[in-house]
C-alpha positions in Angstrom: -296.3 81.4 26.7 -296.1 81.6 30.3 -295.4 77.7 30.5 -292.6 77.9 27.8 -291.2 80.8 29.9 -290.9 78.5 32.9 -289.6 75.6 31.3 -286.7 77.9 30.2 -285.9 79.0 33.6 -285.5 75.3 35.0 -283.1 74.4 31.9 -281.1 77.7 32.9 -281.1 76.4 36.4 -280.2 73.1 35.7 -277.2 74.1 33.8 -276.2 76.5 36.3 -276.2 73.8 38.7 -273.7 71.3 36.5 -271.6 74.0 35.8 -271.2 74.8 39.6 -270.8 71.2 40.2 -267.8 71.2 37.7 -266.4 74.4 38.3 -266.0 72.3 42.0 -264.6 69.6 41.1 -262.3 71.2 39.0 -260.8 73.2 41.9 -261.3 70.4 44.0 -259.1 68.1 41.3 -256.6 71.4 40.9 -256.0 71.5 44.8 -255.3 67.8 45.1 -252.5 67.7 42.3 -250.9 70.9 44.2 -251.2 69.0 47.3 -250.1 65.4 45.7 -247.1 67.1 44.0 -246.0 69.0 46.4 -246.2 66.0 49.0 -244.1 63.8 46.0 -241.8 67.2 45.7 -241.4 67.0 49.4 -240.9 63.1 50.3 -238.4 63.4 46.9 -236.3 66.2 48.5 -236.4 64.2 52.0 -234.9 61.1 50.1 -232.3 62.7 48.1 -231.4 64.8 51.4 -230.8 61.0 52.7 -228.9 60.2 50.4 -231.5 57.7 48.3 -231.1 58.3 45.0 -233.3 56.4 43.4 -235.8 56.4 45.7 -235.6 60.3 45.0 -235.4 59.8 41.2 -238.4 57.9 41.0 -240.3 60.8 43.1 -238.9 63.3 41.2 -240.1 61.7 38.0 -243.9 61.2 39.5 -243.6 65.1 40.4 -242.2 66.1 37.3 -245.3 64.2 35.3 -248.1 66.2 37.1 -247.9 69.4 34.5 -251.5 70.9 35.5 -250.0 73.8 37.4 -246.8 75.2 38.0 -245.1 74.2 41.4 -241.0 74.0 41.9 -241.1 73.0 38.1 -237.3 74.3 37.7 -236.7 73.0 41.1 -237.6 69.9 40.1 -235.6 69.9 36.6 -232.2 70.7 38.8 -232.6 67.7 41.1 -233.7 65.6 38.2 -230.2 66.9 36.2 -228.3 66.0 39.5 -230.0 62.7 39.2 -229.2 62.1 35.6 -227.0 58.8 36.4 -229.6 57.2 38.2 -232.0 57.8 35.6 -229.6 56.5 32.6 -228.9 53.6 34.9 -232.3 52.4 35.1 -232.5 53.2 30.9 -229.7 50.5 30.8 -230.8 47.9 33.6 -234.5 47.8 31.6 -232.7 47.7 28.2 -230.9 44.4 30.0 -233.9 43.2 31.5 -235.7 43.3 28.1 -232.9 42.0 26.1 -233.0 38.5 28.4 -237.0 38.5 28.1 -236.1 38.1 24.5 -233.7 35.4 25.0 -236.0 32.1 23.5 -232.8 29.7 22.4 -232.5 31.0 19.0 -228.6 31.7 18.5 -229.6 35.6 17.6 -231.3 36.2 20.5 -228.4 34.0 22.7 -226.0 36.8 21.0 -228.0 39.7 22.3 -228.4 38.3 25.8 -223.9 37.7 25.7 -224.2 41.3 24.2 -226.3 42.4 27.2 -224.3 40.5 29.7 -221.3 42.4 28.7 -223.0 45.9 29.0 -223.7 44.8 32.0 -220.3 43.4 33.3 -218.4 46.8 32.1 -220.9 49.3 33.6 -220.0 47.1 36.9 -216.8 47.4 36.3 -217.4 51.0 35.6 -219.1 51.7 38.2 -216.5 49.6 40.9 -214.0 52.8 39.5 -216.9 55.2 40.3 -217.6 56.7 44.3 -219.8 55.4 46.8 -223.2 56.8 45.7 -222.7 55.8 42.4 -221.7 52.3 43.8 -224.9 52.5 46.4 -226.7 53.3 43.5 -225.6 51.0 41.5 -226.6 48.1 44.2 -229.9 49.8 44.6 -230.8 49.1 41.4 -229.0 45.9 40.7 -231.4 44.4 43.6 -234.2 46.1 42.0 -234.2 44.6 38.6 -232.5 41.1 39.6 -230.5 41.5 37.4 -227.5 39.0 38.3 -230.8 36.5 39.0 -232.0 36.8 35.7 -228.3 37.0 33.9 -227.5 33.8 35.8 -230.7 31.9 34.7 -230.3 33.3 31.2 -227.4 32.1 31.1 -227.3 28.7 31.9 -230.4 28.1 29.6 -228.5 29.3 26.5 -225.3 26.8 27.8 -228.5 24.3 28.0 -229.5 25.2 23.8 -226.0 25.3 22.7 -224.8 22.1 24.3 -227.8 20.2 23.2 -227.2 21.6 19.6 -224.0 20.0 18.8 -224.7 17.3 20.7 -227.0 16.3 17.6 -224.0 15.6 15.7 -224.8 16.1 12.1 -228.5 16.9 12.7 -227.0 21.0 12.9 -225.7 22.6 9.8 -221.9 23.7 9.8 -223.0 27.4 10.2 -225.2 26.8 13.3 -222.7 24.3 14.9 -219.6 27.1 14.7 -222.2 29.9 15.9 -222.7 27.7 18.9 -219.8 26.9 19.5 -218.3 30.6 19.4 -221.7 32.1 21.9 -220.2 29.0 24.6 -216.7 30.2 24.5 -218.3 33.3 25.1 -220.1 32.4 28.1 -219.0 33.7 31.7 -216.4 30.8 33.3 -219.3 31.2 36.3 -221.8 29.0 33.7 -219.2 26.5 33.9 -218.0 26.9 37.8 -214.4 28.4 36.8 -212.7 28.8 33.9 -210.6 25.4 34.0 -213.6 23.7 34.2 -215.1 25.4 31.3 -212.3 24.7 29.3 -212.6 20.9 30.1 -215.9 20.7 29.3 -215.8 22.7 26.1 -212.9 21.0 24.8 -214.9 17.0 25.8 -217.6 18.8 23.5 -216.0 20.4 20.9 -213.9 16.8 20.1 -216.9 14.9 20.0 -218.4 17.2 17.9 -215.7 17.6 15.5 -215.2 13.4 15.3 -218.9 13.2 13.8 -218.2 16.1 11.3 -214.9 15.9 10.3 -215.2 12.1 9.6 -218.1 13.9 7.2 -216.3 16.1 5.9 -213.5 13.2 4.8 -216.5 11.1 3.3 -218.6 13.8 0.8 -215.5 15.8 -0.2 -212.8 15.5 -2.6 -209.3 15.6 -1.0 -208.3 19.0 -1.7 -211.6 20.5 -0.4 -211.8 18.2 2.7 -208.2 20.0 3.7 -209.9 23.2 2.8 -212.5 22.8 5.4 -209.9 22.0 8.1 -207.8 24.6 7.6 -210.6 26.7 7.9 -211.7 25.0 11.2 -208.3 25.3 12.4 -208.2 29.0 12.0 -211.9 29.3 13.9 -210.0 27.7 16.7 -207.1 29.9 16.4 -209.1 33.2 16.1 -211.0 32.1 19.3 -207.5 30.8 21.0 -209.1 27.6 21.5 -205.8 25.1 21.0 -208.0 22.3 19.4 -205.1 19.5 19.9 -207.5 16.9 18.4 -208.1 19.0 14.8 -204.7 18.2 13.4 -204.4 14.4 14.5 -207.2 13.1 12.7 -206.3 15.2 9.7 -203.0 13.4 9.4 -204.4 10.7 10.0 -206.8 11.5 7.0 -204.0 12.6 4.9 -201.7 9.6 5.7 -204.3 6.9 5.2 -205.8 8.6 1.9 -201.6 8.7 0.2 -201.0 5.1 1.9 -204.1 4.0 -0.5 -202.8 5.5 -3.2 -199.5 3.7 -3.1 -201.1 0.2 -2.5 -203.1 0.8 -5.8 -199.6 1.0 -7.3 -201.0 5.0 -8.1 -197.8 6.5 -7.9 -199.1 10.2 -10.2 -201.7 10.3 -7.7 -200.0 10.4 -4.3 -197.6 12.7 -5.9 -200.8 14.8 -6.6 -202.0 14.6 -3.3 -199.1 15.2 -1.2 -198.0 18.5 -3.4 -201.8 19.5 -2.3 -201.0 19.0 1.3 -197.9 20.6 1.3 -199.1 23.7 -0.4 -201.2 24.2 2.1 -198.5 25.7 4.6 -201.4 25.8 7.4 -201.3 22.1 7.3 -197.7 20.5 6.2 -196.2 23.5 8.6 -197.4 22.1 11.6 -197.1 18.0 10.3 -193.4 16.6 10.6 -195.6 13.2 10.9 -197.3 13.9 7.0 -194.2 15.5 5.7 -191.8 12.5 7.3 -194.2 9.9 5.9 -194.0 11.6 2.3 -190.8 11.9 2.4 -190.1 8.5 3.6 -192.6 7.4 0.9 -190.3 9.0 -2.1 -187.2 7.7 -1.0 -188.6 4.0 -1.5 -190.4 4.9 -4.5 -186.6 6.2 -6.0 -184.9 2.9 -4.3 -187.6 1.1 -6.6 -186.6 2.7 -9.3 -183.2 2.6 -8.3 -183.7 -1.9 -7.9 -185.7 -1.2 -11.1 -182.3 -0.1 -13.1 -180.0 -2.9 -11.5 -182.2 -5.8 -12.6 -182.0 -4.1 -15.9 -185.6 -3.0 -16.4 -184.5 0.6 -17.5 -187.5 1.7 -19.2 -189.6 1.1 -16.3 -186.7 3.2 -14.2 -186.7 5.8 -16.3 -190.6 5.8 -16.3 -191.0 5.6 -12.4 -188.0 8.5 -12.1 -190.3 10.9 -14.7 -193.0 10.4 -12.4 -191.1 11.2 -9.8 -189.9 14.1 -11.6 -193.6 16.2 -11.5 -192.8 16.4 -7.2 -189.1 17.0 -7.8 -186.1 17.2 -10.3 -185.3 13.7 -11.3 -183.5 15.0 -14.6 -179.7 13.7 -13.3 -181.1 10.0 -12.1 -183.0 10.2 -15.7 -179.5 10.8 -17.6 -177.8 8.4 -15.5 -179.9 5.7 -16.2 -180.7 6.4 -20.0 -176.5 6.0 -20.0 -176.5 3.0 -17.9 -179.3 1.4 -20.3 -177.5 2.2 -23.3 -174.0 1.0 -21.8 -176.0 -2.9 -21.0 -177.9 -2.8 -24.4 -176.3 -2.4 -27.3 -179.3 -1.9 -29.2 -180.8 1.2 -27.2 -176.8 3.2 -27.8 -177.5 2.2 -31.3 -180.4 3.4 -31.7 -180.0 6.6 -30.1 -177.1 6.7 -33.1 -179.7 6.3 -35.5 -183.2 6.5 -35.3 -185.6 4.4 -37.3 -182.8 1.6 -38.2 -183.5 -1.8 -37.6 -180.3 -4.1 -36.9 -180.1 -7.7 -37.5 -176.7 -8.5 -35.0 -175.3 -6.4 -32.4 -172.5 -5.9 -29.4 -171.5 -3.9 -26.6 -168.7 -3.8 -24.7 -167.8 -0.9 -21.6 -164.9 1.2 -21.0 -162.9 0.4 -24.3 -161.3 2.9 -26.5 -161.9 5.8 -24.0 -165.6 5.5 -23.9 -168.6 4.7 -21.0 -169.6 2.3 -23.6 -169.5 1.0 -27.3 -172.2 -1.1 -29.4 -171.5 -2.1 -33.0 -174.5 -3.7 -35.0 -175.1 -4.2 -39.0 -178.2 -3.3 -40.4 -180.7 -4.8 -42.7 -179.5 -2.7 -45.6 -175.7 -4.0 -45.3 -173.9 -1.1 -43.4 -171.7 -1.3 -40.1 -172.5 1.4 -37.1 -170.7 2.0 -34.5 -172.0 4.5 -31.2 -169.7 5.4 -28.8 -171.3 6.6 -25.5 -169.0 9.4 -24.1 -167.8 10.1 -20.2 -170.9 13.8 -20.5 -173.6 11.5 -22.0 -173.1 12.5 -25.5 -172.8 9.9 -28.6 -170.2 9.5 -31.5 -171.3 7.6 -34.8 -170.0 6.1 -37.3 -171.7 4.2 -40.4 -169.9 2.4 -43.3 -170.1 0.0 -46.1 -169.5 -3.5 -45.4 -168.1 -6.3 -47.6 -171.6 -8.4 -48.9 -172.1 -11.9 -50.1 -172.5 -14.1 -46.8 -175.0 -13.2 -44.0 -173.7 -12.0 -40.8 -173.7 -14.7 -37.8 -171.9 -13.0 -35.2 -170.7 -9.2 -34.3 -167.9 -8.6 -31.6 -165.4 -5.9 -30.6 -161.2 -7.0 -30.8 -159.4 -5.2 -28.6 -155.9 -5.6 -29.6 -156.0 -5.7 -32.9 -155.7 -2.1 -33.8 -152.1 -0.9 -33.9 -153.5 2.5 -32.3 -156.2 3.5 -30.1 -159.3 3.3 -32.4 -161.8 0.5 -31.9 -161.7 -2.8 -34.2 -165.5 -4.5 -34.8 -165.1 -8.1 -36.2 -168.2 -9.5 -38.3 -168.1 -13.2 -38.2 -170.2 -14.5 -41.9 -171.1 -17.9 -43.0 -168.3 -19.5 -45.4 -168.5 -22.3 -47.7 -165.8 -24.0 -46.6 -164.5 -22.8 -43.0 -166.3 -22.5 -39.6 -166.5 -18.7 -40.6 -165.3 -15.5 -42.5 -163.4 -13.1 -40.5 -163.4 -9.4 -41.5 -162.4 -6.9 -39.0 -162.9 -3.2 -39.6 -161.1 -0.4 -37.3 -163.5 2.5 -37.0 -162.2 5.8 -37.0 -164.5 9.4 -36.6 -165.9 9.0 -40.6 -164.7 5.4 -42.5 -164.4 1.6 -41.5 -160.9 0.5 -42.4 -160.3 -3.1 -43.4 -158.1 -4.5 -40.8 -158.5 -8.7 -41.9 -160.6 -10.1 -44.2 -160.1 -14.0 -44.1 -162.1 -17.5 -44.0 -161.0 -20.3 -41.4 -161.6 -22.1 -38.8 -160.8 -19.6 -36.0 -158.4 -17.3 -34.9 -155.9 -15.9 -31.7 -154.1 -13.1 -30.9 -150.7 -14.1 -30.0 -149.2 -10.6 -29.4 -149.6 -6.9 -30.3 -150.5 -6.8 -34.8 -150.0 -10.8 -34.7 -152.7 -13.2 -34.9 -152.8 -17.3 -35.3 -155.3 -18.5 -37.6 -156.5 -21.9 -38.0 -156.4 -23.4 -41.1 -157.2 -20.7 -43.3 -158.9 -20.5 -46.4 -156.2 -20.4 -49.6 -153.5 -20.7 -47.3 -153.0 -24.9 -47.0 -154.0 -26.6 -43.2 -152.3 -25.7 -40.1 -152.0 -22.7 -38.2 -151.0 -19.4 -39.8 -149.6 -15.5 -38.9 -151.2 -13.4 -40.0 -149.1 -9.9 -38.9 -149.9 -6.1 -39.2 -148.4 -4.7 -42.3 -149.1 -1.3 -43.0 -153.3 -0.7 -42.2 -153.9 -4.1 -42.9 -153.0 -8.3 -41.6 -151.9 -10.5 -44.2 -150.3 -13.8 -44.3 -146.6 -14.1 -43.0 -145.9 -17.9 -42.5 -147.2 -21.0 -42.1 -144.9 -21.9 -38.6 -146.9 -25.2 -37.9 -149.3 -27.6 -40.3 -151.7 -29.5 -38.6 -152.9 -32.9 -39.9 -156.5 -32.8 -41.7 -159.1 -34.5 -39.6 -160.3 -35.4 -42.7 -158.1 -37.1 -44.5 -157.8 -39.8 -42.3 -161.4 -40.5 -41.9 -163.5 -43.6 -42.4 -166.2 -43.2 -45.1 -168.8 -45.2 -43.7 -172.8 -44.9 -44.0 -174.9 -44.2 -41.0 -176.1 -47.7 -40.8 -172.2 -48.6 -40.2 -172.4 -46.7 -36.8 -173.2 -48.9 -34.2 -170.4 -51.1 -35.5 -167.7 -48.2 -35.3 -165.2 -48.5 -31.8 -165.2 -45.5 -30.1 -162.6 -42.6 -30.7 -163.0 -43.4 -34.6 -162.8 -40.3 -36.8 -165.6 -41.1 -39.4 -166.6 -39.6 -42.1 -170.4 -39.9 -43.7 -173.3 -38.2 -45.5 -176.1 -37.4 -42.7 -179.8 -35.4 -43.4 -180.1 -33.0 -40.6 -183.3 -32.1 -39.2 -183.2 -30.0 -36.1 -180.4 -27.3 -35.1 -179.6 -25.6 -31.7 -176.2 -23.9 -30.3 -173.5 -26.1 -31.0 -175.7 -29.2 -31.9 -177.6 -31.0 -34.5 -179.3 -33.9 -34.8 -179.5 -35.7 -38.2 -181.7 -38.9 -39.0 -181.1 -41.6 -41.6 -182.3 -44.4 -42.0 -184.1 -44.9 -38.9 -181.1 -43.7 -37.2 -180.4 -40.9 -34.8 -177.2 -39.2 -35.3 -176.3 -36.1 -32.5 -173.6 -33.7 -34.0 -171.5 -31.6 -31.7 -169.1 -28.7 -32.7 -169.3 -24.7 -32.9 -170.6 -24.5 -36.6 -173.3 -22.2 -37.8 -175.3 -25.3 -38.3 -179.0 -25.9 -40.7 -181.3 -28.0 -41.6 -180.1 -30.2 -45.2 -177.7 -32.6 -46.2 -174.4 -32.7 -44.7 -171.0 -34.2 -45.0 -169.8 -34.8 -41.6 -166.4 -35.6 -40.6 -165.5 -35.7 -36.5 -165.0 -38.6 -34.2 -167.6 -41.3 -32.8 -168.0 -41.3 -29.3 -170.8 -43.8 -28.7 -174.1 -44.3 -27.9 -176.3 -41.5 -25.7 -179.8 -40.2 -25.4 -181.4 -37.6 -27.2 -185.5 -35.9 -26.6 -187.1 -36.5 -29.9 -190.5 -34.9 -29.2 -191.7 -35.6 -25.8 -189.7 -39.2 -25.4 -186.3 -40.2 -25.0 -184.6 -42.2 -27.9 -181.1 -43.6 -28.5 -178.5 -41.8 -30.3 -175.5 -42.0 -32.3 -173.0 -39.3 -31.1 -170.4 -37.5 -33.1 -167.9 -35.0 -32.3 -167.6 -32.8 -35.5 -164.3 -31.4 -36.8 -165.6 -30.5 -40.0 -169.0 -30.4 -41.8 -169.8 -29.2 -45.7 -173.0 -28.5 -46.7 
């Protein structure tokens, strides 16, 4: 027991001991804070009193963080309120500081260093507005953190980034290449040296750049979206106030070469196509005289051409070109004028827009008779007449009538003159038995064909207003007769003058009898003919050649000639020359 008891006593000692010990320390601890904060209190006052401010913020601070005891606490918070500007300066200048730690090359953290760069430049310029202390301060600080050291190498490494980034060309996507470019415009002129010089060397960059990518842009996109993208490049230069003089040069360029391309391939729709694009897009065409002058150039030869097209009489291809031309702008008169100009040279095309679906075996036209721009007159396969004026506004006037059957048609002309009024007279020239031709000659009024003459002979004349000379008519013995206007109609008035009949004082000869003939006899022989053309024949018999001239409607058979010999000539038979018998025929019956 006595032992346990002492034991006791030593612990109870020994704890005494430690807690003296502590309780020393502990004042010992207590004393020094009083004296270290009231020496940080004291030195803080001193330098505020000397007008360092931040030297005095900074002790202030150290003081204000020993909280152990209470000593000139509220003294303390007053200067520290005084020094509030000081102490949100530093906030801002380790904010800055960190932000350009940050800065690695990545275009995010190249925006937050420009971001912290201008904080920076407007609390200077704040502060140049402020007093002296705040300016002193300002400088105090400034040469504390570097900043203008670290801005300046910050700086000039991101101008380092960006520039090598579009220097790759293509190897940066459009979205990095613009971000680039819009964080070095945004760079201080002091990167660069001045501003003049960072406009030099931005605008060397920026047209190099552009080069590779818009010559990209031509290549993978369709027209209309390659004139998308430099629109939209032209308006990230415009938002930035960067001129860009090189932009619009090679886009007209592009534009020119791409329409120029399109006429060569004769692809007349598609440059239409592609200029209306460009010119709707009044970013582009409103700043291009060059495009818009070319175009416009461009259409005026491609109307000339249709223009050359109508003179050398190739309408349909005018009037093609011109409705072409008529999806950029109205082409409707040059249409009408040429539809009128085709139907005033073809007879056929007035006729037909007279009646649709008709088919016509003879036809004529004539211009300004009777009123009209132009007339055509053609018979049909089912035995009628039709007549189509073409009026002065573009408008056509019919008529369709019966006409007297029997002989085929060879020949359809207009007689002016022979109408005793102002309506027009179409004469149908038919095969006849015994004369070159049957003449019948209808005056056309607004619904009927009147029978003007109606005769067979050898041809006829008009001597004077309603009287006509007509060789040796049909019923009427040889000569010349006068035929006169009586009532709606010509008929026979005399016979003034008889002409002797070629064939009655003929020689009936055979064709072997030729060669023997003198020249300048009038002959008269039966003859096989064999090949036709205008106003020739040839006939063969008997080993003989025989060439037959004279205006008859002339076809293949047997013949009875009668004309005058004229001698030997040469004639193609095939693909050689042979010798010929040559007649000049006054009359022919077959």
């Amino acid at each position: 027991m006595l032992g346990s008891t002492y034991h006791r006593s030593i612990r109870y000692r020994n704890g005494a001991v430690l807690l003296l010990v502590l309780m020393l320390g502990l004042a010992g601890y207590k004393g020094y804070s009083v004296w270290h904060k009231a020496d940080l209190y004291a030195r803080a006052a001193a330098e505020q009193a000397a007008g360092r401010d931040v030297e005095a913020e900074n002790l202030y601070m150290l003081a204000r963080d020993i909280t152990s005891f209470d000593y000139r606490n509220g003294e303390i918070d007053a200067a520290l309120s005084a020094l509030r500007p000081v102490t949100e300066l530093k906030r801002l200048f380790a904010s800055l500081a960190s932000e350009i730690a940050v800065t690695n090359g990545g275009s995010q953290e190249q925006a937050r260093l420009l971001q912290a760069y201008a904080a920076y430049q407007a609390k200077k310029a704040e502060v140049a507005a402020a007093d002296e202390s705040a300016k002193k301060r300002f400088g105090e600080l400034t040469d504390a953190y570097k900043l203008d050291e670290q801005f300046a190498a910050a700086l000039a490494g991101a101008k380092k980034s960006l520039t090598a980034l579009l220097q790759q060309g293509n190897g940066a996507s459009a979205q990095e290449g613009e971000s680039a470019m819009s964080l070095l415009l945004q760079l201080p002129a002091s990167v660069y040296k001045d501003e003049k010089t960072k406009r030099k060397d931005l605008n060397t960059l920026f047209q190099k750049y552009d080069t590779t990518r818009l010559q990209t842009i031509f290549n993978q996109n369709s027209f209309e979206e390659a004139l998308g993208e430099i629109v939209r490049i032209r308006q990230f230069y415009s938002e930035r106030k960067v001129e860009a003089a090189w932009v619009l040069p090679k886009a007209e360029t592009y534009v020119q070469s791409t329409l120029t391309r399109l006429l060569d391939a004769g692809d007349v729709p598609g440059f239409l196509t592609h200029a209306k694009t460009f010119q709707n897009l009044k970013e582009l065409s409103g700043s291009s005289s060059k495009v818009n002058a070319f175009i416009q150039s461009s259409l005026r030869k491609q109307t000339a051409k249709a223009e050359q097209l109508a003179a050398a009489g190739k309408f349909a291809d005018a009037i093609a070109l011109y409705k072409v031309l008529g999806d950029y702008e109205d082409t409707g008169k040059e249409i009408r004028q040429t539809e009128i100009r085709w139907m005033a040279a073809e007879p056929g095309v007035l006729l037909a827009k007279a009646k649709d679906n008709v088919r016509f075996v003879q036809t004529a036209g004539a211009k300004g008779l009777w009123g009209s721009e132009a007339i055509a007159a053609g018979v049909t396969d089912r035995g009628t007449l039709v007549t189509a004026r073409l009026q002065a506004d573009g408008s056509v006037v019919s008529t369709e009538g019966e006409i007297a059957g029997g002989t085929a048609v060879k020949a359809v002309s207009f007689a002016d003159g022979l109408s005793a009024g102002k309506l027009p007279v179409v004469m149908l020239e038919s095969q006849s038995r015994t004369r070159n031709a049957r003449y019948t000659a209808y005056e056309v009024d607004a619904s009927s064909l009147n029978v003007l003459l109606d005769v067979e002979a050898d041809g006829y004349k008009l001597q004077s207003a309603g009287v006509l000379l007509v060789s040796n008519p049909a019923g009427a013995g040889g000569g010349e007769a006068v035929y006169k206007l009586q009532g709606k109609q010509y008929a026979l008035a005399e016979v003034p003058q008889q002409l002797p009949d070629p064939s009655l004082e003929a020689k009936d000869i055979q064709p072997s009898e030729l060669p023997q003939q003198q020249a300048e006899t009038v002959v008269r022989l039966h003859l096989a003919i064999t090949r036709t053309g205008s106003g020739m024949a040839v006939a063969e018999m008997d080993g003989l050649y025989v060439l037959l001239n004279g205006k008859f409607s002339w076809k293949p058979g047997n013949a009875v000639v009668t004309g005058t010999y004229t001698g030997e000539t040469k004639i193609l038979q095939g693909d050689r020359s042979v010798p010929a018998y040559k007649i000049n025929v006054s009359h022919i019956e077959q």
